[in-house]
N, C-alpha and C positions, 0 to 999 in steps of 0.2 A: 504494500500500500504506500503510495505516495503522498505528501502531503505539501502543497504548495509552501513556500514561504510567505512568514506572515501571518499566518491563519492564526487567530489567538481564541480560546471559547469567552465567549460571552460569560460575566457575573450570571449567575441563574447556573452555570453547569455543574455547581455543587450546593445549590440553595437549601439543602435538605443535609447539608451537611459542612455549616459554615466554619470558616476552619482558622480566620482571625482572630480568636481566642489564644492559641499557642504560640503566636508570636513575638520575640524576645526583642526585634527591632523592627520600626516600620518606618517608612518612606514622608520625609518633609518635604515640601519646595522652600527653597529658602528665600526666596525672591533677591538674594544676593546680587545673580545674575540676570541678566535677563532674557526669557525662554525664546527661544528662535519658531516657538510652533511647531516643530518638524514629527511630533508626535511618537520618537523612536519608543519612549517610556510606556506609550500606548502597545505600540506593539511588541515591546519586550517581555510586557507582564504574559506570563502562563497561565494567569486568572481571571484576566482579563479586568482588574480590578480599579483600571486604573480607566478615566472617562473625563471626556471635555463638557461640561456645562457654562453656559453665558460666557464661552470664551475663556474659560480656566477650567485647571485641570485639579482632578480631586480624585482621589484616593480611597475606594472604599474597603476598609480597613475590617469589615465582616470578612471579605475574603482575602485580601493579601494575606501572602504568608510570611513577609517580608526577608523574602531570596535577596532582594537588592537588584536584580536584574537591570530594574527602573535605573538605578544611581550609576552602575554601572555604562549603561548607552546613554547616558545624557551629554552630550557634545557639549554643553558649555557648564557643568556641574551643577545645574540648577535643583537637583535634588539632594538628599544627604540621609543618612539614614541614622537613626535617633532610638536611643534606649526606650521600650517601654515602662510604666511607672506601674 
């Protein structure tokens, strides 16, 4: 089976089984930088967790697992990733 790049699931693909609870670090923007739009974080996430509303992007933290993936491909470092409390 092939699977195109890019294809990330949709939040809802484990809605019966939210799994942001267990996560030790989760994904900030830090508005430090300032984000290019280029949406890599969007498609980086596995969980698809990550979504643009009114033009900003938000983080739904029911599903991250917080991998970091996000922080990782962000081209200009506008993310960071941050201790849970």
């Amino acid at each position: 089976m092939k699977i195109p790049i890019g294809v990330t699931a949709k939040p809802g693909s484990t809605t019966e089984t939210k799994t942001g609870s267990w996560r030790v670090e989760k994904p900030v923007f830090t508005g430090e930088k300032p984000c290019t739009g280029c949406q890599s974080c969007v498609r980086a996430c596995p969980e698809g967790a990550i979504t643009v509303e009114d033009k900003q992007f938000v983080v739904d933290l029911e599903f991250c697992k917080g991998c970091g993936l996000c922080v990782a491909v962000c081209p200009v470092k506008g993310l960071e990733m941050e201790q849970e409390r």
